[in-house]
Structure formats: C-alpha cells, structure tokens
N, C-alpha and C positions, 0 to 999 in steps of 0.2 A: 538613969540610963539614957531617956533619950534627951538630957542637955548633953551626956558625954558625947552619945554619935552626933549631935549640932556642933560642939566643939572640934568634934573632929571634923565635918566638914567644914568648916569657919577657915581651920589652919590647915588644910593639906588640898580641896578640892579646887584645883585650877590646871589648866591646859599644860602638858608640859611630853617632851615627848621621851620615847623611849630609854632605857639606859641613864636617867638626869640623877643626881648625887642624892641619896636618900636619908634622911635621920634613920640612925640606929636605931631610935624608940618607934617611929613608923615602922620600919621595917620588923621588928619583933611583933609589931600588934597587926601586921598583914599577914604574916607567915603562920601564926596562933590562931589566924581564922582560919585560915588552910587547913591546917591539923583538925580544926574543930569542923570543917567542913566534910571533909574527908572520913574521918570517923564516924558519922553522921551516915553517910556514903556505907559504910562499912557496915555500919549494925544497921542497918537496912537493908544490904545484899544476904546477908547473913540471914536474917529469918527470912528473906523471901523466896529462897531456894527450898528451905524449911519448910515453906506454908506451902508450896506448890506439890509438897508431896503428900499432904494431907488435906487442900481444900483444892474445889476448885481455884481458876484465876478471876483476881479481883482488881480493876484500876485502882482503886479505892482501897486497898487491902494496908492495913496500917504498917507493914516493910516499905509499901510503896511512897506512904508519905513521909514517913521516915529520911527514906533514900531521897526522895523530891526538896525536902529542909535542904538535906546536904549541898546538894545538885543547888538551889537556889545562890548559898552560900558562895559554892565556888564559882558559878556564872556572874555574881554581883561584884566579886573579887576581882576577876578576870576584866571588867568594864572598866573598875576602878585601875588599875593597873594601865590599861589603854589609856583612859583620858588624860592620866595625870602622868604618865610615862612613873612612876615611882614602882621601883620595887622587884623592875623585869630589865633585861635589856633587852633589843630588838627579836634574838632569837628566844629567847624563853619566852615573852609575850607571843608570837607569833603561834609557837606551841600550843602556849594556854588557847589563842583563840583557835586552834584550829581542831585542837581535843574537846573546846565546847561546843564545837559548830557538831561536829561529826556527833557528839553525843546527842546536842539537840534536836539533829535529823534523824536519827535512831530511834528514838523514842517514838515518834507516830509510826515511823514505819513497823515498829516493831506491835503497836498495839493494832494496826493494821492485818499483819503477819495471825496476831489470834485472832482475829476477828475472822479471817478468812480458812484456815486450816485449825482454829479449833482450838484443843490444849497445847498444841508446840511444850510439852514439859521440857524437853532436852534443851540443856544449856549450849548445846554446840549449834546453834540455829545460826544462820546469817545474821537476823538480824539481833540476836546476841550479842554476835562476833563483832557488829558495829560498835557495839555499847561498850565492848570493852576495849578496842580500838580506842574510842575517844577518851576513855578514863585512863589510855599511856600514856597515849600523848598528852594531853593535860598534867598527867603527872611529871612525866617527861620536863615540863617548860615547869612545874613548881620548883624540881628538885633542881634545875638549873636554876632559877629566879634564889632560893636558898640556900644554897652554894655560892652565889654574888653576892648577896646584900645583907643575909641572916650576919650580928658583930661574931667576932672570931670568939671560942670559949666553947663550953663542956655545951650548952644549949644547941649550939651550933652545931655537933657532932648528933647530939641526941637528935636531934629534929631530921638528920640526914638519914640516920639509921629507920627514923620512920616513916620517912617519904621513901623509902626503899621496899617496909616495910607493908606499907600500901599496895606498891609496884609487886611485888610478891604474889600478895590476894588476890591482886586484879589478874596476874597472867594464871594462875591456880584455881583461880575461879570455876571454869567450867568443868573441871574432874572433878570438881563436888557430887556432880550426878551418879557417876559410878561409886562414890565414897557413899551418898545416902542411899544409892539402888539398894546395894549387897544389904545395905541394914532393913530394909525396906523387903525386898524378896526374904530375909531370914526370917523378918517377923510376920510376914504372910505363914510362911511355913510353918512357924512356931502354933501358929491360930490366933496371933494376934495382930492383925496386920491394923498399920498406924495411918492411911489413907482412910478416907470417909467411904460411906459406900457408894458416893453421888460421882465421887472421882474415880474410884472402879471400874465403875456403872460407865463412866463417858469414854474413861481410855479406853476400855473393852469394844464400846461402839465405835471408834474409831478405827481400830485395827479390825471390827468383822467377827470378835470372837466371843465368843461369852466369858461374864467373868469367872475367871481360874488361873491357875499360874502362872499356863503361856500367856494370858494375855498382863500378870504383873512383869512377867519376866521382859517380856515387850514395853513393858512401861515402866519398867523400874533400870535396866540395862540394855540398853538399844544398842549403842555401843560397840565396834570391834575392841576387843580386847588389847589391841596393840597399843590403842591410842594415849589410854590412861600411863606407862611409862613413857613410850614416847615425847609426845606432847610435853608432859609435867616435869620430866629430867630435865629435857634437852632444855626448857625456859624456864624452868626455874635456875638452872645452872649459869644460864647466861646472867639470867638479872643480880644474881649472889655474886659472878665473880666483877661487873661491872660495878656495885657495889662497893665490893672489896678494894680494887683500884682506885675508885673516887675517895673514897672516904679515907685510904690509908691505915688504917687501924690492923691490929694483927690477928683480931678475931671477930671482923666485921662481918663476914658471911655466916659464923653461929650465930651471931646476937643478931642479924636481921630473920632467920631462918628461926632461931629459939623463939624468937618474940611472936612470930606467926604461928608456929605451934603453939605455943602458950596461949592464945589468942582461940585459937581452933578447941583446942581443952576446956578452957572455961565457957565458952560460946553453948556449945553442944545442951552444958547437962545443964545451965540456965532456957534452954529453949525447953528441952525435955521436962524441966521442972512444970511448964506453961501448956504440958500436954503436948508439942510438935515434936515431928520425927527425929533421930538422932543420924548420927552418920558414923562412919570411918575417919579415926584421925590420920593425917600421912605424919606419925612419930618419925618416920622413917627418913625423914627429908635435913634432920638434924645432921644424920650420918652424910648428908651431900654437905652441910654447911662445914662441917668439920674438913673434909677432903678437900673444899676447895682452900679455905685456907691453911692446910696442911699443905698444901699445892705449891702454896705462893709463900710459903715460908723457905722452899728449896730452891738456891741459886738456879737455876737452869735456862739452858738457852729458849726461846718463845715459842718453837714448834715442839719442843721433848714438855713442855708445859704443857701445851694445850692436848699434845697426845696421853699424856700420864693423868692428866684433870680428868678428860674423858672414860679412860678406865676407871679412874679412884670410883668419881660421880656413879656410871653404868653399876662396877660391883656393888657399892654401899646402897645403890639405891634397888636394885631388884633383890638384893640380899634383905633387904630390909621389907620390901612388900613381903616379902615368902615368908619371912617370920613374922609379920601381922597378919598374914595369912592364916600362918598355922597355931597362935597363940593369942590371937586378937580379932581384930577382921579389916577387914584391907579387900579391893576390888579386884573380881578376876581379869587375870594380866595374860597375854603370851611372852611366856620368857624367850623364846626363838628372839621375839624383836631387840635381845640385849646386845646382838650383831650392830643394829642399826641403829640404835640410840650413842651407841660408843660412837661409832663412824660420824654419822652427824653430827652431832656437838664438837668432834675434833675438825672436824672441816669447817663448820659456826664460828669457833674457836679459833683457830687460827687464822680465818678470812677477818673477822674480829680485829685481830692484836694487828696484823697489816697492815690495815684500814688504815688506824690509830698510826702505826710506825711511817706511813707515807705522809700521814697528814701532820705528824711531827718534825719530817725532814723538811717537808715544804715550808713549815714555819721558820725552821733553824738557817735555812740558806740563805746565804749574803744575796742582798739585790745586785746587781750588774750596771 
C-alpha cells in the first residue's frame, strides 16, 4: 500500500493549475476516495445523532472519529486537487475549498458552542447549521468536479446519483431530531426510555426541571412542529429535482431518494442491534421522489411545472407523514403549514428554472 501511494506521488504530485487535462485512471482513483470519504462522513453522522440521544457528549466519542477519518480524507483531497489543478476546474475547486474552510471553522466553534451552553442536543443549532453548510458546498464542488472529469459510462452515472445522494443526508440531516425525539418520548412512556439516566439528569438541569416527561419532551422535541415539513419538503425537493435535471435519467429522483431510504432502513436496526436509540424512518419521501419525476416526465411549460411539482411534492409528502403517523411513527407535524410548503417550493422553484433560463440565454447570445 504505501509503495502504491509513493507511486502515486512519483507520477501525479506536481504544480499544475486548475481545470489541466486529467487521466481517466487518475480521475476514477480521486473520485473513489470521495465516495470513500464521504461515506466515512456518513456513518459517522449517522450514530452520532444516535449516541447523543443516549450518552452524554464526547469529543472523543467513536461517531466522532469515525466522521474526523472521513473529514481528514476529504480535506487531503481537496489540497491535492489545489496543488496539482487535476480533477476540479476553477469553480468546483473553489467550492471544495470553500466547504472545507467553512466546515473546519465549525468545528471549534461548535465544540466551543458545548462547552459553553452545555448539551446543545438540537441538531438545528447554528453552529450545526455551519457544519452542514460546509458539507454542500464541498459537495457542491465534488459533484461538479465528477460531472467534468469522472470517463463517460454506467460508473459515471452511479457515482452522480451518489454524490446527490450524500447531498440528500446532508440537507435531511437535521430532522433527524424530531425523527429520534417521537421514538425517544414513546419509549420514555412506554417505561423504557433508551437515554442514560446521567443524560436525563443533565437535560433536566438545564431546562430547571426535574426529570419527568416535560422535561424529555423538552429534550427530546424542542422543535415547532412546522419546521419538520417544511424545511424537509421544500429541500429535499429542490435537491431531487436538480438532481433529476443534471443527471438526465428518467427515474433519478426515486433512485437518489430510494437509495437514502434504504440507507435510513438498514442504518436504524444495525445501531439498535449495538443497544442506541432508533428513530423514524421518512418512508414517505419516496412518494416526493416518484412526483417529482412523474413531474418531469409531463411536457409542460416551466411555471405549470414548478406549480404542479409543488402540489404533487406538498400532497405525497404530508399524506405520507399522516400515514406514518397513524401506522408507524413519523414526527408531530402542523398540517396548517401544507399552505406554505406548496407556496414556497413553487416560488424556489420557479425562481430556480429562471435563474438557469437567463443564464442559458446569456450563454446562447451572439457576441456583437
């Protein structure tokens, strides 16, 4: 192994700048450490949302070195891509560095953030919100970077649908909280609640109250109700239909949306097995992936799209919490907000396709 990586430095590490002509075999053996980085990323955020509902916070908590592997991987990528210009052009590099810079100033600030107010359990924290910030944009500039340079074939597709399907996780991410609250307040209630009692014991002193329900209900759904639809439609919606567009395929937004379900399914009852909390799966999000390409399989003009996508998406998707609701388990939602979820995502949506349609004309226009 390490003549292979001497080898590889021997034939690739030299100065070169952004966007330069890349081997096909380089670029499938950069793009494979991405995926493997990222996964890494993956099953690290994955039980760390996990462990936070059943242990105190640990720097050291083995999600966290897990996700730090990952993170190393893709920052040592990102350098190599700078120095040697292979692999990015200007704007995808600029992305990657800009998604690691923002992640790697998140990171103290964030362990700061506990340090000072304590457990911060809620995924929706600011300095959350940076973390996953930097993990778009980074992905942002792969999924451009493998789009240019990944060779044309079935790989190439597959790798896109994945780098989408990372983009996914990363904007879904924070409704995990209300996904493991509800499981979390059930199994209090049931008598078996899957938190320690030392994490009890601290949320409880934090909010003033002793431990009992309001103070799990306080720590396990903090949360307005609105946000978990909201939030989770209107962005998962965007990222499936841009998706859909890039990649061309006719059932790209279920196999990027299936493959994350899948992914949530199997996740769960491997952590469960290891003793951690389980959660809510969003089953439901398959029915957005289906509409939006059912969407985009109808000729129609670009605002009767983005207005019909937004209904499709709105119905299948609160249609869909209400029946995990009542047959499964799924986060308490305010259905009122299906008003505003429609509306936004049609206004996203169509500000969206404009964007794109202005920046297409500008391209297509004869010089003068």
């Amino acid at each position: 192994m390490i003549q292979g990586v001497m080898g590889f430095r021997d034939r690739y590490w030299e100065r070169g700048a952004a966007g330069r002509e890349t081997p096909p075999e380089l670029a499938r053996q950069l793009y494979r450490w991405w995926l493997a980085g990222l996964l890494l990323k993956l099953i690290g955020s994955s039980w760390d949302v996990s462990w936070h509902f059943k242990w105190l916070r640990d720097d050291l908590a083995p999600p966290h070195l897990i996700n730090t592997v990952g993170t190393v991987i893709v920052v040592a990528l990102t350098l190599f891509h700078t120095f040697t210009g292979y692999g990015a052009d200007r704007l995808a590099l600029r992305l990657m560095q800009t998604g690691c810079g923002i992640f790697l100033v998140a990171l103290p600030i964030d362990v700061i953030n506990h340090r000072v107010n304590g457990l911060d359990i809620t995924s929706w924290s600011g300095s959350h919100a940076l973390l996953y910030l930097g993990t778009a944009v980074m992905l942002a500039g792969a999924i451009r970077g493998w789009a240019g340079y990944f060779p044309e074939g079935n790989g190439r597709t597959f790798g896109l649908v994945a780098l989408w399907f990372f983009f996914l996780e990363n904007v879904w991410f924070p409704n995990q909280h209300q996904e493991y609250g509800v499981r979390a307040l059930q199994a209090y209630d049931d008598g078996q609640a899957e938190a320690e009692p030392i994490l009890l014991q601290f949320a409880a002193d934090q909010l003033g109250l002793p431990v009992g329900r309001e103070a799990v209900v306080h720590f396990a759904l903090p949360i307005a109700d609105w946000v978990y639809p909201v939030w989770g439609l209107v962005a998962a919606a965007l990222v499936l239909v841009i998706a859909r567009r890039m990649i061309g395929r006719r059932w790209t937004a279920t196999a990027v949306v299936g493959a994350y379900v899948a992914y949530r399914c199997l996740i769960w009852p491997l952590l469960a097995g290891i003793d951690f909390p389980k959660s809510a799966v969003p089953l439901f999000l398959v029915l957005v992936g289906l509409a939006i390409d059912a969407v985009h399989a109808v000729d129609l003009p670009t605002p009767a799209t983005a207005a019909l996508g937004a209904v499709a998406v709105t119905t299948a998707g609160y249609a869909g919490i209400r029946f995990q609701q009542e047959y499964l388990w799924g986060p308490p939602i305010s259905f009122s907000s299906a008003a505003v979820t429609a509306v936004l995502l049609a206004l996203l949506w169509t500000a969206g396709d404009a964007a794109v349609h202005r920046r297409e004309t500008r391209t297509l226009a004869p010089l003068s």
